[in-house]
N, C-alpha and C positions, 0 to 999 in steps of 0.2 A: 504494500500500500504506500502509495509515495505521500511523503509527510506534505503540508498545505506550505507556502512559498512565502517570505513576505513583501514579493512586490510580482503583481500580476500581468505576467508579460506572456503573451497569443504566442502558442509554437507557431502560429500561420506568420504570424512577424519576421519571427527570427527566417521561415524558408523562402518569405518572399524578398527577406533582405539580401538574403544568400545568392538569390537570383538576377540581382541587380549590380553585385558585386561579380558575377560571372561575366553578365552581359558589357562592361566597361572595360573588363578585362583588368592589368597593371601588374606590376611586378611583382615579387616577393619580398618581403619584408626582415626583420631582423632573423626570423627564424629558418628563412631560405625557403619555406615551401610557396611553391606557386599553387595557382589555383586547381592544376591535377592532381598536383599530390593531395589538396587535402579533399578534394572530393574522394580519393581510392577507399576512406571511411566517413564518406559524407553524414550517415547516418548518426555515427557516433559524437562526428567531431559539432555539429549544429546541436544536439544534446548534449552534450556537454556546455556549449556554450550557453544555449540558453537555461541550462540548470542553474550554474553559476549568475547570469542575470539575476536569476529571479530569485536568487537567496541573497546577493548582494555582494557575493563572496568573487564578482567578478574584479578582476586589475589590468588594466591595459600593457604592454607590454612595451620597451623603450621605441619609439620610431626610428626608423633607421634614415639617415642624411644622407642626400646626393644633392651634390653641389654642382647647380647646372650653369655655364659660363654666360656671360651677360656681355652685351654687343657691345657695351661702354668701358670692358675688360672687369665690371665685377661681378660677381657671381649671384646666384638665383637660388636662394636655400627650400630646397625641397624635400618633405617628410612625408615618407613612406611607410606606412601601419601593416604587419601583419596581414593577410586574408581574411584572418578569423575576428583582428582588430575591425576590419571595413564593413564585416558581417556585423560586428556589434556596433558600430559607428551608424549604422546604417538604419539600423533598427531604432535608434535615438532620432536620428534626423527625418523619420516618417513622422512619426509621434509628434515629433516639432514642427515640422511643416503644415500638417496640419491646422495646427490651432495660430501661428504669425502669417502663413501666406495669405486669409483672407483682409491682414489686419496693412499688409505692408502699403509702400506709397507707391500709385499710379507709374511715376517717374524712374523709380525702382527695375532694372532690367536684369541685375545677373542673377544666373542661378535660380532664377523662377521659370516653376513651369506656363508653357507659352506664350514666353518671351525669349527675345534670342539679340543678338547686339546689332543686327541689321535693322530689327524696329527700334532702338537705341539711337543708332545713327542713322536715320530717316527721320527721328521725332528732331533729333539735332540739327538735322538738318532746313526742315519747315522751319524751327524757328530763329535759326542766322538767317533769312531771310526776311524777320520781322523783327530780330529786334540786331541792332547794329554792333554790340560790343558782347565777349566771348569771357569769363574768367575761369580757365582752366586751373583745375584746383587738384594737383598732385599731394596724398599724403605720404609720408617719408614713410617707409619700412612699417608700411599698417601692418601688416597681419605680425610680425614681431615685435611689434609695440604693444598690443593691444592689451591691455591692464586687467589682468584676472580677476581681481575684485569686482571692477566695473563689467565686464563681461556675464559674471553671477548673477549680478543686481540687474542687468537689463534681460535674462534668462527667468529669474524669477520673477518679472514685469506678465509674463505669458504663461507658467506655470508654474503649479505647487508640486508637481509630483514626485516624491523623493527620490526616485531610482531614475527618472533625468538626469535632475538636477547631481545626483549624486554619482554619474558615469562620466556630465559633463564636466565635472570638478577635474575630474582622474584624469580625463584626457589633455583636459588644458595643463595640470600637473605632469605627464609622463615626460619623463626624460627623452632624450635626443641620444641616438647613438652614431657617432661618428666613424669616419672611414677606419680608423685604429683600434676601432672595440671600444672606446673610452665614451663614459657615460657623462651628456651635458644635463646637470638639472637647469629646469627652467620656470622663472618666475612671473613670465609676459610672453604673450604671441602666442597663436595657435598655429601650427605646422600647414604652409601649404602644401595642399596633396592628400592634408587629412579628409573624411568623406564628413565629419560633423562642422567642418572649418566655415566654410561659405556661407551655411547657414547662422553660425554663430557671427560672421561679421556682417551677414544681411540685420540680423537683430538688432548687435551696436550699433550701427549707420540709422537703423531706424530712427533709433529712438536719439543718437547724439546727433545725427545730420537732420534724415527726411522730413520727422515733424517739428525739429524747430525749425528751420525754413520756412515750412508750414505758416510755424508759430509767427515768428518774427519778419519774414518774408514774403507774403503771400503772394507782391506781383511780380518775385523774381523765378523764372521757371528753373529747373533744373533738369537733365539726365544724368539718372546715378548706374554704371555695371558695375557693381561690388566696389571697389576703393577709387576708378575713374570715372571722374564726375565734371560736367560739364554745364557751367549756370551762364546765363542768361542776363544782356543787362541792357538798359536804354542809353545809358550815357555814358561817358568813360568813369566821371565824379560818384555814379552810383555802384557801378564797377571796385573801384576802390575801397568806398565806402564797408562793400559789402565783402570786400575782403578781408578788413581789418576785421570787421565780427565774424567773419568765420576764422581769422587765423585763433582769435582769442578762444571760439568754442571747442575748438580743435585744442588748445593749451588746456583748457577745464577740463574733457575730457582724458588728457593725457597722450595727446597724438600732436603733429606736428605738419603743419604747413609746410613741405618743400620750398625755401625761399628760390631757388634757382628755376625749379620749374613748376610752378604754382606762377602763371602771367595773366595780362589781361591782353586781350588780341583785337583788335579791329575787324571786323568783316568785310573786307572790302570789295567792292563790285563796280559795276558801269556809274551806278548812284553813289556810292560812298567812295569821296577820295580823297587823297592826303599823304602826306611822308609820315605812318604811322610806326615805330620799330618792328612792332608785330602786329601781320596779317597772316597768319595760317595757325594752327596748332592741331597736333595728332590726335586722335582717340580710336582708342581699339583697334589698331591697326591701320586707321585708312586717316589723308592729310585731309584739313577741312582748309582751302583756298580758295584765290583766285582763278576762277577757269574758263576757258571759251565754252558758252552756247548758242543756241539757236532757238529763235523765240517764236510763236506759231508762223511767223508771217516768214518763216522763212533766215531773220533777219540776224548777223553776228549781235552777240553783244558779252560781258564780262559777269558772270553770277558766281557767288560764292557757294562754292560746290567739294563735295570728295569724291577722293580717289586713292588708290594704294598708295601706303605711307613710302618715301624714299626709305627706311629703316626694312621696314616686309618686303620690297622689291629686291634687297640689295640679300636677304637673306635666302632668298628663293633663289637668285640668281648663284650664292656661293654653295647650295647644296644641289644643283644642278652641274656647275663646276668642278667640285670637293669630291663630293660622295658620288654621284652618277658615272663619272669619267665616261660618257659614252663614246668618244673616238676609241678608245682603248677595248670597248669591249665587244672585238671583232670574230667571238668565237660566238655569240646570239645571231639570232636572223632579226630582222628590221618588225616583225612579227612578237619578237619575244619581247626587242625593248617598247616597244609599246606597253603589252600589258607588264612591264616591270616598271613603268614610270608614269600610266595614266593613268591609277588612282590617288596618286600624290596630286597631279596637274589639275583633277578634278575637284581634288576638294581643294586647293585654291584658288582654282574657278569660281568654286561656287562660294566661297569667302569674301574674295577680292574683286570679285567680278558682278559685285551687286550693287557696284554705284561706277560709272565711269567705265564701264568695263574697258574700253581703251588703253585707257593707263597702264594693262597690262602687256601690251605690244614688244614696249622694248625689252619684259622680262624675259619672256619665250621668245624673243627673236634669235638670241644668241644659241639656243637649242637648235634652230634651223642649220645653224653652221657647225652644229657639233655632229652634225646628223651627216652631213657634207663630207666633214670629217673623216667620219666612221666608216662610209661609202666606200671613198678613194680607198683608207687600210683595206677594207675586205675586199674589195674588187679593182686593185690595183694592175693587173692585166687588163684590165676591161677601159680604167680610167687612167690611162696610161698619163697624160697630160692635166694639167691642173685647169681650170675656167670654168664653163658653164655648162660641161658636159657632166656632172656627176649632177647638178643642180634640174638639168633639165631630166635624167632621169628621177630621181625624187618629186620633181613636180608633177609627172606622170603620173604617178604612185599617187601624190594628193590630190586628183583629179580625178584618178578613180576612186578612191576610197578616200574620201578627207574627212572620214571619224575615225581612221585611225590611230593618228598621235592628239589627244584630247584639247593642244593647244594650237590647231590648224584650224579650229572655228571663229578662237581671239584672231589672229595673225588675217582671218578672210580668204585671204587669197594663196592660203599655204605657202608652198615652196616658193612664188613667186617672190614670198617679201624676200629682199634683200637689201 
């Protein structure tokens, strides 16, 4: 007879968290099992799990650190939980989602269901078009800042229920294991990469950002995806204004303004002109600037518009270069490097190619010559001579088939571009 538990957690919880933790797939964690290995006793090992849940007797295990390299030369600290950590992390953040996702703000876009950063930037976008000034508001090292105390208190703002509250403590508490075995304790920040992380800094933001904004703000609009956030102003003096009171709410709360890249930006377009320092600034991957359009009549004019950031083109282009090496790999048919590199070029089609899609031209043009490249190696009897004979067979190839290489639909005219 199994004794009664004292906190009441659904096995249907624990298998549907299981399922979700499959379905996103990720590494293994401090303990090295991947997600096959611990399915080989799935039965046991979700029993087990959720027994300990629900007696209280569960401990998170230390996260394990992979320190991923940052295009500025610093690095990206990422925390990687167990399987069986992401199954229980999992199971908490249902729970929670729950009862704050009906409660969050409009303007609110990461990590909510049916939202995604393309309706982020599209809402940012309608309104540089109406109101004239930008104040990008970068905060310094959120998620390893983020003040434990203050994280509890706006947790317990949404629930009482002790076996939350009492899992979210331990995870915010687990140690860091670094590349040497050597254990960091930690007294601030929640690990990105943890599966309860996003939703614990959608909660703080809420309550430290979206409703005093709200509160105090109501005709300045905002788009918030998790820590980049993107407010809205009329004037440059309101702009300011409205910076100084967030750098302060930001200090009360115990986070931090990025003086460097926290700016205020101009919008500028055919209408708005000026010698202003700053007219563009990035979000979520894509530049918001000055750009050429065309207005129903046909007619040029300058609208302040996005497009892939120079930062995501210049990265896409060095693992196309880096890692691809496609002249080199002369021992594949023209068949195989396709599907070896068109689901990368697809999902950053469909990423990057949902505003402007243009902009992505010059990224995959260099592709075409790698492609060139790769020709003359393997068919070096054939193309004996260097010019427009190896080009004109490949434009053949994308003439017949131009859904073969997935970025011959950007480019239009395939092999032609050169």
């Amino acid at each position: 007879m199994e004794v009664a538990k004292p906190f009441q957690i659904p096995k249907k919880l624990v298998w549907e968290a299981y399922l979700r933790v499959k379905s996103s797939d990720g590494g293994p964690g401090v303990d090295g099992q991947a997600i096959e290995d611990f399915e080989v006793d799935l039965k046991d090992n979700l029993y087990r799990l959720w027994n300990r849940m629900s007696s209280g007797s569960y401990f998170p295990p230390p996260v394990k650190l992979v320190a991923i390299p940052k295009g500025d030369g610093g690095e990206r600290r990422l925390g990687v939980p167990t399987v069986a950590d992401r199954v229980a992390q999992n199971v908490v953040k249902t729970v929670l989602d729950e009862v704050v996702e009906p409660q969050f703000h409009p303007d609110s876009y990461g990590y909510r269901p049916g939202r995604s950063a393309h309706d982020a930037m599209a809402r940012a976008r309608t309104r540089c078009w109406q109101f004239d000034w930008v104040l990008d508001l970068d905060i310094r090292a959120f998620l390893d800042s983020l003040d434990h105390h203050l994280v509890m208190r706006a947790v317990r703002r949404y629930t009482s229920s002790r076996w939350v509250l009492l899992y979210v403590e331990r995870w915010l508490k687990a140690p860091l294991q670094l590349e040497d075995g050597s254990l960091e304790e930690r007294d601030s920040g929640t690990p990105q990469g943890g599966v309860i992380s996003p939703v614990l800094a959608n909660i703080f933001l809420h309550l430290a950002f979206d409703t005093w904004m709200a509160e105090r703000h109501p005709d300045v609009p905002f788009e918030r995806y998790a820590d980049d956030v993107v407010i809205h102003c009329r004037t440059e003096a309101q702009a300011m204004q409205v910076r100084r009171a967030i750098v302060q709410r930001l200090a009360h709360c115990r986070l931090e303004a990025h003086p460097a890249k926290t700016k205020i930006v101009y919008c500028r377009d055919s209408n708005r002109r000026g010698p202003y320092p700053r007219v563009s600034f990035d979000f979520l991957g894509y530049t918001f600037r000055q750009r050429r359009a065309h207005n129903r009549g046909g007619q040029l004019f300058l609208s302040f518009s996005l497009g892939v950031s120079d930062k995501a083109a210049k990265a896409m282009r060095q693992e196309m270069r880096r890692c691809w090496r496609v002249a080199r790999r002369t021992d594949k048919s023209l068949i195989d490097l396709a599907n070896m590199f068109n689901p990368s070029m697809r999902s950053w089609i469909a990423y990057y190619g949902a505003f402007h899609r243009s902009a992505l031209v010059p990224v995959f043009r260099p592709l075409n010559y790698a492609l060139v490249r790769w020709a003359q190696r393997k068919y070096r009897k054939r193309f004996r001579r260097c010019g427009r004979q190896p080009w004109r067979w490949l434009a053949g190839i994308a003439r017949r088939d131009p859904t073969l290489f997935a970025h011959w639909a950007i480019l239009r005219t395939g092999m032609a571009e050169r």
